[in-house]
N, C-alpha and C positions, 0 to 999 in steps of 0.2 A: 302656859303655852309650851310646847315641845320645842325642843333645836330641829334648825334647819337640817341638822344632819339626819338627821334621825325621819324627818317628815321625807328625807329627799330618797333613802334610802328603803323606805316601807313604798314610794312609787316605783323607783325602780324593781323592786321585790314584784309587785304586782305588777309590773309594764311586763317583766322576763315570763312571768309564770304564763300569761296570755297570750305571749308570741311565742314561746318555749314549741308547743305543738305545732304551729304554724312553722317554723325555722324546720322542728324534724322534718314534716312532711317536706316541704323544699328540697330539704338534703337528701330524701327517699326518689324525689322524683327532681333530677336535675334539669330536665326539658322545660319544666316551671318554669324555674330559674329562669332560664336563657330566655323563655318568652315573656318574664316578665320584664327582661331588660331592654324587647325587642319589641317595643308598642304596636307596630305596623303589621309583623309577625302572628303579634296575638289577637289584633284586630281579623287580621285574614283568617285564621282558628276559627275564630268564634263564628264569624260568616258562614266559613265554609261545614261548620259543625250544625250551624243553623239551619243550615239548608237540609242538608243529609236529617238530621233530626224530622225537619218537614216533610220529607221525601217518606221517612218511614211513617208517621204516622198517616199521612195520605194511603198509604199503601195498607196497611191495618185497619183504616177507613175502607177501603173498598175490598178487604176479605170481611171484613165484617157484613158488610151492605148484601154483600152475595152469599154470603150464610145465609141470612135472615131473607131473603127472598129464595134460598132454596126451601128453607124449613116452611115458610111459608106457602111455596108451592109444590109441597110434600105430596100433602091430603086432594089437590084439584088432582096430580097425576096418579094419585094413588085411585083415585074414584073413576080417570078415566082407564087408565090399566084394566081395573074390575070389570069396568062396562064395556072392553074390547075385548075380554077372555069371553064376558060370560055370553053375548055377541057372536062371539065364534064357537065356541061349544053348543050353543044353540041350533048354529046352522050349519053345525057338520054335517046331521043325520039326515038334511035335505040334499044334500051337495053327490053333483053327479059321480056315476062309481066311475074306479079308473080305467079298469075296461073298455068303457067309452070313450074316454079323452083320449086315453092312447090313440087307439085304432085313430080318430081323427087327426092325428098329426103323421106327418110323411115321415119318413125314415132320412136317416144323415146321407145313404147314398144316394136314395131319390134325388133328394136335395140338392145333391153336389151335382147328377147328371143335368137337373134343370138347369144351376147356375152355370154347367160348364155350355149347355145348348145357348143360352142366355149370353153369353160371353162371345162365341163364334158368329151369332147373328151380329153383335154389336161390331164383331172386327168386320165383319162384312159390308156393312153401312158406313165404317169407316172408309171403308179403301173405297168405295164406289164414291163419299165425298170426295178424298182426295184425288179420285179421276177426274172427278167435274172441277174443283178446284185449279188444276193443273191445263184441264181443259180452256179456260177459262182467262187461264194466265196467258197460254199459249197465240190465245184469239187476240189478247190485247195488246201482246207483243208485234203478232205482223200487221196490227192495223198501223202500228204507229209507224 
C-alpha cells in the first residue's frame, strides 16, 4: 500500500492539471469571474443570450424559407416571363401603327382650352348657386 502522502499528492497533481486550464481561461476573461460570483447576474446572461440566440435562428429560419420559395418559384416566373415576351412579340406586327393613334389623341393645348372652357362654366354654376343660395337665405330672414 502507498503513504497517504504520496496518494494525497498524485490527486492533487491531477485535481491542478484539470482546472489549470480552467483557472487560465478565467484569468483571460475576468467578466467570468465576476459572473460566476454573481448567480443572479449570470442567470440574466444566459436568458437574455437565449433569447437573442432564438431571435437569430428564427431569423435564418425565415431567410431560408424565402430562399427556398424564391428558388422554387424561379422556373413558374421564368415560364411566365417567356410566355409574356413571346405574347408580345407575337402581337406587335398586328398592333395599330402610330400614325393612327396619334392623330387620335388631342394635343396638350386642346386640352388645356377644354379644361380652361370646362373650368369657367363650372365657376358660372357656382355663383348662380350662390345667388339662389343667398337668395334663399334672404327669404327666410324676413319671414321670420
Amino acid at each position: 500500500m502507498l503513504p497517504w502522502n504520496f496518494n494525497q499528492s498524485l490527486m492533487s497533481g491531477f485535481w491542478d492539471s484539470v482546472t489549470a486550464p480552467f483557472q487560465d481561461w478565467l484569468n483571460q476573461y475576468p467578466v467570468l469571474l465576476w459572473l460566476a460570483g454573481h448567480p443572479l447576474w449570470l442567470l440574466g446572461t444566459i436568458v437574455l443570450t437565449l433569447f437573442l440566440l432564438a431571435g437569430l435562428l428564427r431569423a435564418v429560419a425565415s431567410l431560408t424559407e424565402k430562399l427556398w420559395l424564391t428558388l422554387l418559384r424561379f422556373p413558374i416566373l421564368l415560364f411566365q416571363w417567356l410566355w409574356q415576351g413571346t405574347f408580345f412579340l407575337l402581337s406587335r406586327p398586328f398592333a395599330p401603327k402610330s400614325p393612327i393613334a396619334q392623330a387620335a389623341l388631342p394635343s396638350s393645348s386642346d386640352r388645356l382650352a377644354e379644361l380652361l372652357d370646362r373650368l369657367e362654366a363650372l365657376r358660372k354654376e357656382q355663383d348662380e348657386l350662390l345667388q339662389e343660395v343667398k337668395s334663399i337665405v334672404s327669404t327666410q330672414r324676413r319671414t321670420k
